[in-house]
C-alpha positions as CSV (number, residue, x, y, z in Angstrom):
1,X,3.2,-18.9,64.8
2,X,0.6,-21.2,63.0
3,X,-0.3,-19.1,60.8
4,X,3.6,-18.2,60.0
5,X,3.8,-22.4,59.9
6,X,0.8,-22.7,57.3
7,X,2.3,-19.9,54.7
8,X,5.1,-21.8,55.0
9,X,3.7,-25.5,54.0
10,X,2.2,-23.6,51.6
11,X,4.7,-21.7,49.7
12,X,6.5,-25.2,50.2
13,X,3.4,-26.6,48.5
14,X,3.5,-24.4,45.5
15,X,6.8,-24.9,44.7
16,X,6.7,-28.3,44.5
17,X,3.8,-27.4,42.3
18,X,5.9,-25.7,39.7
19,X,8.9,-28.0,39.4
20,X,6.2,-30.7,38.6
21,X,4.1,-28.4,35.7
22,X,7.1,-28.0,34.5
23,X,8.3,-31.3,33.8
24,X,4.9,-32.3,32.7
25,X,5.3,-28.9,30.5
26,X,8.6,-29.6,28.9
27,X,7.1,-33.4,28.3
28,X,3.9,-31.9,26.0
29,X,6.7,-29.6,24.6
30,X,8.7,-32.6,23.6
31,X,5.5,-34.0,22.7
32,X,4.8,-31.4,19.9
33,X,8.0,-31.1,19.0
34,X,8.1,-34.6,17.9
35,X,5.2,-34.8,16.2
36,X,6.1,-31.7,13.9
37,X,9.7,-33.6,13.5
38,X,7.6,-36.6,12.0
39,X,5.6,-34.8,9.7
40,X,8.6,-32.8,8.2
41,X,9.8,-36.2,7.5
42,X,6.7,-37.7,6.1
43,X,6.5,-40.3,9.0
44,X,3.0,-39.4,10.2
45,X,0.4,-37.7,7.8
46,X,-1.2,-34.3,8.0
47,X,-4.2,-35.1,9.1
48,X,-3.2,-37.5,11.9
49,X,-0.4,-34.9,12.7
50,X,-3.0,-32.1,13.1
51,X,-5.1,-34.1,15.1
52,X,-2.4,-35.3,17.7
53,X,-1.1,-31.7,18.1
54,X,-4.9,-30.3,18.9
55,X,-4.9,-33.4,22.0
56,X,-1.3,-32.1,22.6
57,X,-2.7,-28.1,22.6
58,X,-5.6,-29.0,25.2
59,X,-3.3,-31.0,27.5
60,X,-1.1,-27.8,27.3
61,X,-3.7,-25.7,28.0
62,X,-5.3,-27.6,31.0
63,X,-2.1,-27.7,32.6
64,X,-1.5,-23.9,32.3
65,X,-5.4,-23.3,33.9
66,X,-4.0,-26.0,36.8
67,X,-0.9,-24.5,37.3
68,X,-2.3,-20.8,37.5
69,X,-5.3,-21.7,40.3
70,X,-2.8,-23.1,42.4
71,X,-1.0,-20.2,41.9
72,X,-2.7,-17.3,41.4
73,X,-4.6,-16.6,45.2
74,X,-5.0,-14.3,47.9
75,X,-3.3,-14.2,50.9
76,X,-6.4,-16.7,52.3
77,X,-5.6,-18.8,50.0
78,X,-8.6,-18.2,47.9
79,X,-8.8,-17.5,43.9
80,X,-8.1,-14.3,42.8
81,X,-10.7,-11.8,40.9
82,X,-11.3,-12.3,36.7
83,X,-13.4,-9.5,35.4
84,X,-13.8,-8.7,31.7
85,X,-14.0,-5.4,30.3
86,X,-16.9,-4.3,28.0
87,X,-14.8,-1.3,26.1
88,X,-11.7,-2.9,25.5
89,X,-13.1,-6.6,25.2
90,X,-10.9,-8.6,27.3
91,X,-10.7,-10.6,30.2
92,X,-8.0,-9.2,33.3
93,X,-6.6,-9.8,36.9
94,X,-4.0,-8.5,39.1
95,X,-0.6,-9.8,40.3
96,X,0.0,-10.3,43.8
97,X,2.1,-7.4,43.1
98,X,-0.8,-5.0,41.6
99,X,0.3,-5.6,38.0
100,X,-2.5,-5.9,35.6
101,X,-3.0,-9.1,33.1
102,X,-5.1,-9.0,30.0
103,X,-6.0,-11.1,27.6
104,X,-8.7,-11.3,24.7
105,X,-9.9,-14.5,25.9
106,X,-9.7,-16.9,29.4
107,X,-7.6,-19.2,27.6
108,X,-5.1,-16.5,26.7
109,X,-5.1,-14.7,30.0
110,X,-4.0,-17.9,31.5
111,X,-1.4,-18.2,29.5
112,X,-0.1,-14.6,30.5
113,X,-0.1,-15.0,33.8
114,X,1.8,-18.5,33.4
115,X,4.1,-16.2,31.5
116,X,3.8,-13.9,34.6
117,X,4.6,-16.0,37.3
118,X,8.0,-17.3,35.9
119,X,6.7,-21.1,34.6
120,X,7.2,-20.8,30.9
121,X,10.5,-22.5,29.8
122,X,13.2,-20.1,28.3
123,X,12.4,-19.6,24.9
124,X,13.7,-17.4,22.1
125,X,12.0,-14.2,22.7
126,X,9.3,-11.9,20.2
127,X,11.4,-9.5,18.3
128,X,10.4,-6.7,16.0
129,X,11.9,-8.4,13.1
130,X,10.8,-11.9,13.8
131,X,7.5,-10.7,14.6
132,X,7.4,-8.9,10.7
133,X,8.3,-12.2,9.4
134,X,5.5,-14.0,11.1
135,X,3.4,-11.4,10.3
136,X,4.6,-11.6,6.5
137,X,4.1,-15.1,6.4
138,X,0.6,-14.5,7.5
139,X,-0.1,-11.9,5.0
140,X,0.9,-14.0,2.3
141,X,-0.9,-17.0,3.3
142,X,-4.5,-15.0,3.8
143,X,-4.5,-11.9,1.4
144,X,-5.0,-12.1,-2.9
145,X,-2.2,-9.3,-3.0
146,X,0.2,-10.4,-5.5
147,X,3.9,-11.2,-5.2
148,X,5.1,-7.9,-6.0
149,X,2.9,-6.0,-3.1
150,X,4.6,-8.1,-0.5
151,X,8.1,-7.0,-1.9
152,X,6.9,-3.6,-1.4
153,X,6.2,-4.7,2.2
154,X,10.0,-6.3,3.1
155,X,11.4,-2.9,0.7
156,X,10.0,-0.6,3.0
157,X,10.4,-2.8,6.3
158,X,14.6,-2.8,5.1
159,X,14.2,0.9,4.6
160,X,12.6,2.2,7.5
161,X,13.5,-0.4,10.8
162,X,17.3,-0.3,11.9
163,X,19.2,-3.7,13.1
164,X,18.7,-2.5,16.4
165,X,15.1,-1.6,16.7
166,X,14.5,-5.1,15.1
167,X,16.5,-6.9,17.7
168,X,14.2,-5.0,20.7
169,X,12.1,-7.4,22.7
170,X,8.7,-6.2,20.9
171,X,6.4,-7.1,24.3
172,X,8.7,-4.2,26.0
173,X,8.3,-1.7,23.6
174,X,6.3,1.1,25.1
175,X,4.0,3.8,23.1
176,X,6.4,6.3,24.3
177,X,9.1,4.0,22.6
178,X,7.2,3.9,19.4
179,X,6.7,7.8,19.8
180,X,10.1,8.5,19.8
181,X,11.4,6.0,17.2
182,X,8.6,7.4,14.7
183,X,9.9,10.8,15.5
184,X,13.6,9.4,14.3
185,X,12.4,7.9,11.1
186,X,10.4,11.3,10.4
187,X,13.6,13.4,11.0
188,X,16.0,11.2,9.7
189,X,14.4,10.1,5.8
190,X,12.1,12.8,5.1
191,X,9.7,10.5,4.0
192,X,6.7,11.5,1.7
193,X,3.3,11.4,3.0
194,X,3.1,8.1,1.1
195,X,6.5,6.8,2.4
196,X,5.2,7.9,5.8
197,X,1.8,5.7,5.3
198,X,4.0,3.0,3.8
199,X,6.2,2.8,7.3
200,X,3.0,3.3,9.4
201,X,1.2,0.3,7.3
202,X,4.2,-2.5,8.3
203,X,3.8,-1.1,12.2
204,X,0.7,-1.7,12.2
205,X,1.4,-4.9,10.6
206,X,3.6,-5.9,13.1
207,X,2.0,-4.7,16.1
208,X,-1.5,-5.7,15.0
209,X,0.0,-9.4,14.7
210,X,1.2,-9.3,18.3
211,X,-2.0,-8.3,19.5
212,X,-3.9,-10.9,17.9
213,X,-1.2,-14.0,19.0
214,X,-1.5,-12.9,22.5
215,X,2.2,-11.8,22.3
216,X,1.3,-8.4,24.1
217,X,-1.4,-7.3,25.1
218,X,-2.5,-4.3,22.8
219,X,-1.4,-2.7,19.5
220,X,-0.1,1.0,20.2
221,X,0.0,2.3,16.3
222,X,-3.1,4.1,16.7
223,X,-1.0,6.6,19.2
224,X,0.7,7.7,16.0
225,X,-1.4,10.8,14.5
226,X,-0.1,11.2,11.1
227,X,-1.3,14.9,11.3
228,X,1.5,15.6,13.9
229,X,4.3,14.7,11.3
230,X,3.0,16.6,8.7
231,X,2.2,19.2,10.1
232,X,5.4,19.6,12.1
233,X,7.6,19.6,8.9
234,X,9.1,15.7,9.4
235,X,7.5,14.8,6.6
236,X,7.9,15.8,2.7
237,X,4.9,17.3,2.4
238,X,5.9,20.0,-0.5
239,X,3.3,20.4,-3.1
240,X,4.9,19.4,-6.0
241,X,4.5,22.3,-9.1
242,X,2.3,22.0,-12.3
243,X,5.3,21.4,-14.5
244,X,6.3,18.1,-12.6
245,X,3.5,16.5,-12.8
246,X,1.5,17.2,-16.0
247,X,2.7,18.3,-20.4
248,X,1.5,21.6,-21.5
249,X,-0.9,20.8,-24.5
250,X,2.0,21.8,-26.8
251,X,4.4,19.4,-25.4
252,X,1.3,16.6,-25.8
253,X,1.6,18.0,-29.5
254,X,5.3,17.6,-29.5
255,X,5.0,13.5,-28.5
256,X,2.7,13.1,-30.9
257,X,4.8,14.3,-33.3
258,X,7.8,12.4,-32.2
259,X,5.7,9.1,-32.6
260,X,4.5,10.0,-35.9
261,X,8.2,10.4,-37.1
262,X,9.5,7.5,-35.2
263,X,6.9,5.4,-36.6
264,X,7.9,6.4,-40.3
265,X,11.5,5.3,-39.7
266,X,12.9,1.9,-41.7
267,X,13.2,0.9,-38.0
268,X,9.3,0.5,-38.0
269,X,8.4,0.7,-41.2
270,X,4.7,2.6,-39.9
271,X,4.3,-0.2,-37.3
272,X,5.2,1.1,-33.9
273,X,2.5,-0.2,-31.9
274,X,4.5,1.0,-28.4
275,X,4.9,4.3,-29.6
276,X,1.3,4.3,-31.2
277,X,0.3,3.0,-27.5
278,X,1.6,5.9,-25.9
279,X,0.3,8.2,-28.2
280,X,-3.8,6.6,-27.5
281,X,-2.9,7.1,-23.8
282,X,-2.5,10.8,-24.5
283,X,-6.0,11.0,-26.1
284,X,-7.5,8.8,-24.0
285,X,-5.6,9.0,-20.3
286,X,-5.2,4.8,-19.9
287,X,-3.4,3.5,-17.0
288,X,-0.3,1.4,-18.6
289,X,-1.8,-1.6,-17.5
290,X,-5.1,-0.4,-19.1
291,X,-3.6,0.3,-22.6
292,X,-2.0,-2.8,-22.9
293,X,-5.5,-4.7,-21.7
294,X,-7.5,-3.6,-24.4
295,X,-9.1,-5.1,-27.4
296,X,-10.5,-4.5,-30.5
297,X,-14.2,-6.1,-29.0
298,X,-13.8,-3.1,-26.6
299,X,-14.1,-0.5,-29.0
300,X,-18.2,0.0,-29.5
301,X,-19.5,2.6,-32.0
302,X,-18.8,6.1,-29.8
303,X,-16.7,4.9,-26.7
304,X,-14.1,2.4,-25.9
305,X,-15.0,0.2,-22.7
306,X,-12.1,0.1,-20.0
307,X,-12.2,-2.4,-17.9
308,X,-9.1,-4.7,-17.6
309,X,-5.7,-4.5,-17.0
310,X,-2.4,-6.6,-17.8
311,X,-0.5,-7.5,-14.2
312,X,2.5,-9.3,-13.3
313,X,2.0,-12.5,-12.3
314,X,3.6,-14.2,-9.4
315,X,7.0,-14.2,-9.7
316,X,8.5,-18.3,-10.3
317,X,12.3,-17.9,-9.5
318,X,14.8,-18.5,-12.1
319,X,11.9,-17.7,-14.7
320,X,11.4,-14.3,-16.7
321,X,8.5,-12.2,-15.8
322,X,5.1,-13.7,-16.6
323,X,2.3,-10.9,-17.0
324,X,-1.9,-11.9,-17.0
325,X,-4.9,-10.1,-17.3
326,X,-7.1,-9.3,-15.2
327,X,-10.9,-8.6,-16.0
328,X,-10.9,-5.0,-13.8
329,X,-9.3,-2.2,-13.2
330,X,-7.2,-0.4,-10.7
331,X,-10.1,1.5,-9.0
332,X,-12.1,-1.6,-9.3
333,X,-10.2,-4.1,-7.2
334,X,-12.6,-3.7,-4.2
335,X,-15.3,-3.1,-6.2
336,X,-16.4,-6.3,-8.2
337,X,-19.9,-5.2,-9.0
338,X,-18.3,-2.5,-11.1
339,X,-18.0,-3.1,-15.1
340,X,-15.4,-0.7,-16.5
341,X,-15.8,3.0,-17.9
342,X,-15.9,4.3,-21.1
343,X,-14.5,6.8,-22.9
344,X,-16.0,8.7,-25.3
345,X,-13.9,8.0,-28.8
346,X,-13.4,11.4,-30.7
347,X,-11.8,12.0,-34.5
348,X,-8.2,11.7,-33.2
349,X,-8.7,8.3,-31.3
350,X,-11.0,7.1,-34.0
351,X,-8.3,8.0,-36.6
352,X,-5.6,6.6,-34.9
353,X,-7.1,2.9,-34.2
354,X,-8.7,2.6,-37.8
355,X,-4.8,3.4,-38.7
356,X,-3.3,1.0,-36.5
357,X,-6.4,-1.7,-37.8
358,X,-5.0,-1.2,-41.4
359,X,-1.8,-1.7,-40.6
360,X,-2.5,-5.1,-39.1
361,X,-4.5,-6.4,-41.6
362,X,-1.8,-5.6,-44.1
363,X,0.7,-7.7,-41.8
364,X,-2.0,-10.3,-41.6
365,X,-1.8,-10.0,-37.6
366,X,-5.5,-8.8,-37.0
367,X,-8.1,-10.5,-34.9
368,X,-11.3,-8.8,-34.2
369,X,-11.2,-10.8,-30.8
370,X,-7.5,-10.2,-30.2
371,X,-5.4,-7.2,-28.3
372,X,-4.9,-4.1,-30.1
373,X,-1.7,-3.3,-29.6
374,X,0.3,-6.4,-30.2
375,X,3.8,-7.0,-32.1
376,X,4.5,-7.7,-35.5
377,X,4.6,-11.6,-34.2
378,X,1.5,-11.1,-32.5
379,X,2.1,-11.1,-29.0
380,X,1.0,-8.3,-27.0
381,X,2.9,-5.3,-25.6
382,X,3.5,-5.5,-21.7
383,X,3.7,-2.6,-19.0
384,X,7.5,-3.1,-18.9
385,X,8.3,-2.9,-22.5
386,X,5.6,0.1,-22.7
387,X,7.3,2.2,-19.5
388,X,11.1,1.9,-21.3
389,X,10.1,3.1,-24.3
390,X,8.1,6.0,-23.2
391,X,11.2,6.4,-20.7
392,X,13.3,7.2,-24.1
393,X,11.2,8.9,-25.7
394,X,10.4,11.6,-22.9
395,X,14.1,11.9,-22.3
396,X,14.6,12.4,-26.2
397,X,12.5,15.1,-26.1
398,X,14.1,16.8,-23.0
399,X,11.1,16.2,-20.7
400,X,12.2,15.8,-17.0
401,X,8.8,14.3,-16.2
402,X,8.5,10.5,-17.8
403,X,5.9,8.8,-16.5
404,X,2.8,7.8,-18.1
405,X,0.3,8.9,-15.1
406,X,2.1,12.5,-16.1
407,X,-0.9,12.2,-19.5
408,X,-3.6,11.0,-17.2
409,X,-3.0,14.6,-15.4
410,X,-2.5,16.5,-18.4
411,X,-6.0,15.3,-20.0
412,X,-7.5,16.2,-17.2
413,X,-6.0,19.6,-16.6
414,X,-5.6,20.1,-20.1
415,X,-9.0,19.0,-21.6
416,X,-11.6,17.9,-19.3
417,X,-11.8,21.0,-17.0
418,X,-11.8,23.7,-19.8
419,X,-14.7,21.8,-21.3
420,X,-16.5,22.3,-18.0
421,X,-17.0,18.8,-16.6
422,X,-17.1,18.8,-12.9
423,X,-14.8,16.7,-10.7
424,X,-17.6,13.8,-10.7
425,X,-17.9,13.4,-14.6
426,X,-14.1,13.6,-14.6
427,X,-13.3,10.9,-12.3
428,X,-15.6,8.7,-14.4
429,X,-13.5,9.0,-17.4
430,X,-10.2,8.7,-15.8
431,X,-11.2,5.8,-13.3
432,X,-10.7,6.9,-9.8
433,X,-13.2,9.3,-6.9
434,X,-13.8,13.2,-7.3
435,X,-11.8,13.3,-4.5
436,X,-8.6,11.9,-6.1
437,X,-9.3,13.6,-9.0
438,X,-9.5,17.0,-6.9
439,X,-6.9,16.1,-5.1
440,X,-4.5,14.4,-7.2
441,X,-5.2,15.6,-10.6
442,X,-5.9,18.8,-10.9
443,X,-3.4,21.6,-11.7
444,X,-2.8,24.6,-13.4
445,X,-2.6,24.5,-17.3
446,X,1.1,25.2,-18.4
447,X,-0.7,27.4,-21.3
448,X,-3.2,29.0,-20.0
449,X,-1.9,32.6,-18.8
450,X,-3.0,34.4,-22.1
451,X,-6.2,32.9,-21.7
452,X,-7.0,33.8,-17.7
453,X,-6.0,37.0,-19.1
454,X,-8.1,37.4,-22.2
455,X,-11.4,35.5,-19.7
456,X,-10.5,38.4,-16.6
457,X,-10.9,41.3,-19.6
458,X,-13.3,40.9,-20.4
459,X,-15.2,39.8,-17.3
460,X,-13.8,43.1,-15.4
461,X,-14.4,45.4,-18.8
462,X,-10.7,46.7,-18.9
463,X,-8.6,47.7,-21.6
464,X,-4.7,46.1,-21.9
465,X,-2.2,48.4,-20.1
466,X,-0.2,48.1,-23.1
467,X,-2.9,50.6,-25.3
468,X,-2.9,53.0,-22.8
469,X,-0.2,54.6,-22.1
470,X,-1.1,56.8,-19.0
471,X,-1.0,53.7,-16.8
472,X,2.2,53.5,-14.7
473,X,3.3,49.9,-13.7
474,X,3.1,49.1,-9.9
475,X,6.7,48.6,-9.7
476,X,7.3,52.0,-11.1
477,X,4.2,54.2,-9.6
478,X,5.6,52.3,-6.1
479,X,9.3,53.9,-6.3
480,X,7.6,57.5,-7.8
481,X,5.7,57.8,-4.3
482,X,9.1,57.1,-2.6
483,X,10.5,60.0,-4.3
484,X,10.9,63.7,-2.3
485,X,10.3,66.8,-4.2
């Protein structure tokens, strides 16, 4: 009976306990609240501001600590156990009711089991989509990604997450939940293997946030093995043919002669520096940010020096698109110490920018320290006005494939493997690893059947089966052993 007495006084105890933390709570709460209210206003300044929320923080904090060690004990009325674990680096405890607490550090496990034992006042919970936005927010506050990378992010967040998987409670979303919703996207969109990476990226963006706020207390992407949806036919993972993604060296011939015609229209008058743009990227495989980045103090006496690029700026709303260059190229972005590559400049590119030279000294436009390819008022072409007008022109000439990586490809299938450079020498050129080049680059010549042909001849010794006529095609000498006599 005492001892029935004492559990009670103490459960009495405790909750008197709680309805007091949370008043005193709900007072540092108003506390705060007040304090951001002032500073949105301009009544208190920043500084002041972020010192008074800090006191108000570690008030909050030492209450949570005193409200959990009255709370959180045995039976006996003693503390319960806090161990931290090595491997996973973070502190933990158990529930009365067996339930395990984590947290990365003491301050944040306290806070988790204040959340655990019912004290927290109501507030609006974690969702998936108000996590992204956080998240976002971060991203765009800490990383030198530009405007346009973070539009990427929201594009393929609106794609990819439906209302309601936003609207879930994100601290109750299980790795089995994850599992199965990945599994939907897979089957539903049919996303590319870069799609599929691009929907992967924002989970982990989302999730990885959580984990690091304390919101929950681990990040479950890493259960999703992108091998699984490959291999298992949810995602697009069909090789695309040579003739999508690189010319044959006649059609390369057939450009060049579109531009040369174009050019000698009364349109241009011999001046068209886009199409004469396009036409140096075919000889020279430039990025379209590359081509439009180069001047005339990057041409030396046997190579051109690539090394910059023209970007869009940040975006300023309700004002046209800005562009800026920037001293490196794509490749070189996490790679400072890197200066560029060159290109070795051969009788067509050397004929071809002392011809576009002429032409703007004649118009009085040329500056040895200047852009090449700039308009007839001097300004410079952009990657937007370059992209439309090799859009046109592809579709004039009945190409299905437009895009201006489709040249990189074709000098590289085209030109730098029947020279004989190796995947190493050709990734220098173009600007990117062997591997990408191997990977990504390399593909049958659209030409080059005669010329496997003529190489296999005479490798193997053999005459043509067209001058000798005692050889029986397969197709034929197959059906004349199907035949009963």
């Amino acid at each position: 009976m005492p001892m029935v007495i004492t559990l009670l006084r103490r459960q009495h105890h405790i909750m008197s306990n709680i309805i007091d933390f949370k008043q005193r709570y709900q007072l540092i709460l108003d506390q705060k609240k007040n304090i951001e209210d002032r500073l949105k206003y301009d009544m208190i300044d920043f500084a002041d501001a972020t010192a008074q929320v800090a006191e108000m923080t570690k008030q909050e904090r030492k209450l949570i600590k005193e409200a959990v060690d009255a709370i959180h004990i045995t039976k006996d009325g003693l503390p319960r156990k806090i161990s931290f674990e090595e491997k996973r680096q973070m502190y933990y405890t158990l529930m009365p009711n067996k339930q395990q607490i984590h947290g990365k550090t003491l301050d944040s496990l306290y806070e988790n089991l204040f959340a655990a034992y019912g004290l927290t006042l109501e507030k609006d919970k974690y969702t998936v989509g108000k996590v992204f936005c956080l998240a976002l927010e971060r991203k765009k506050a800490n990383s030198p990604n530009k405007a346009v990378s973070f539009d990427r992010n929201e594009k393929t967040f609106k794609s990819y997450f439906t209302v309601e998987f936003c609207k879930r409670d994100i601290t109750k979303i299980t790795k089995d939940d994850l599992l199965a919703y990945t599994k939907y996207v897979a089957q539903t969109y049919n996303p590319s293997i870069k799609e599929f990476q691009a929907y992967k990226g924002i989970l982990n963006l989302i999730f990885e946030y959580a984990f690091d706020k304390d919101i929950r207390p681990d990040n479950p992407v890493p259960c999703i093995h992108n091998q699984d949806y490959y291999k298992d036919g949810y995602c697009n993972c069909k090789a695309r043919e040579s003739e999508d993604n690189i010319f044959s060296s006649a059609q390369i011939d057939d450009v060049r002669a579109h531009i040369i015609e174009r050019n000698n229209t009364g349109k241009f008058k011999g001046y068209d520096i886009t199409g004469l743009a396009i036409e140096f990227s075919t000889r020279v495989g430039t990025r379209v940010g590359e081509v439009c980045a180069l001047k005339w103090s990057d041409v030396k006496d046997y190579f051109i020096w690539i090394h910059a690029q023209i970007t869009e700026a940040d975006r300023v709303k309700g004002q046209p698109m800005q562009w800026e260059y920037c001293p490196y190229t794509k490749d070189e972005r996490k790679k400072p110490i890197k200066k560029g590559r060159y290109f070795p400049i051969n009788n067509g590119i050397s004929n071809l920018l002392k011809y576009i030279k002429q032409k703007q000294l004649e118009l009085g436009i040329y500056d040895e320290d200047g852009y090449i390819f700039i308009r007839k008022d001097g300004t410079p072409i952009n990657p937007n006005s370059y992209t439309k007008v090799l859009k046109k022109i592809m579709e004039k000439l009945g190409f299905h494939v437009t895009n201006n990586h489709a040249f990189r490809k074709s000098l590289n299938s085209n030109v730098l493997i029947p020279m004989g450079l190796d995947e190493v020498q050709r990734a220098a050129l173009l600007g990117h690893s062997p591997k990408v080049n191997l990977t990504n680059y390399t593909y049958r010549r659209l030409d080059d059947t005669d010329e496997i042909y003529q190489r296999f001849n005479e490798f193997t010794n053999e005459v043509k089966p067209e001058l000798n006529q005692n050889i029986i095609p397969f197709t034929k000498e197959k059906a004349l052993r199907n035949l009963s006599f």
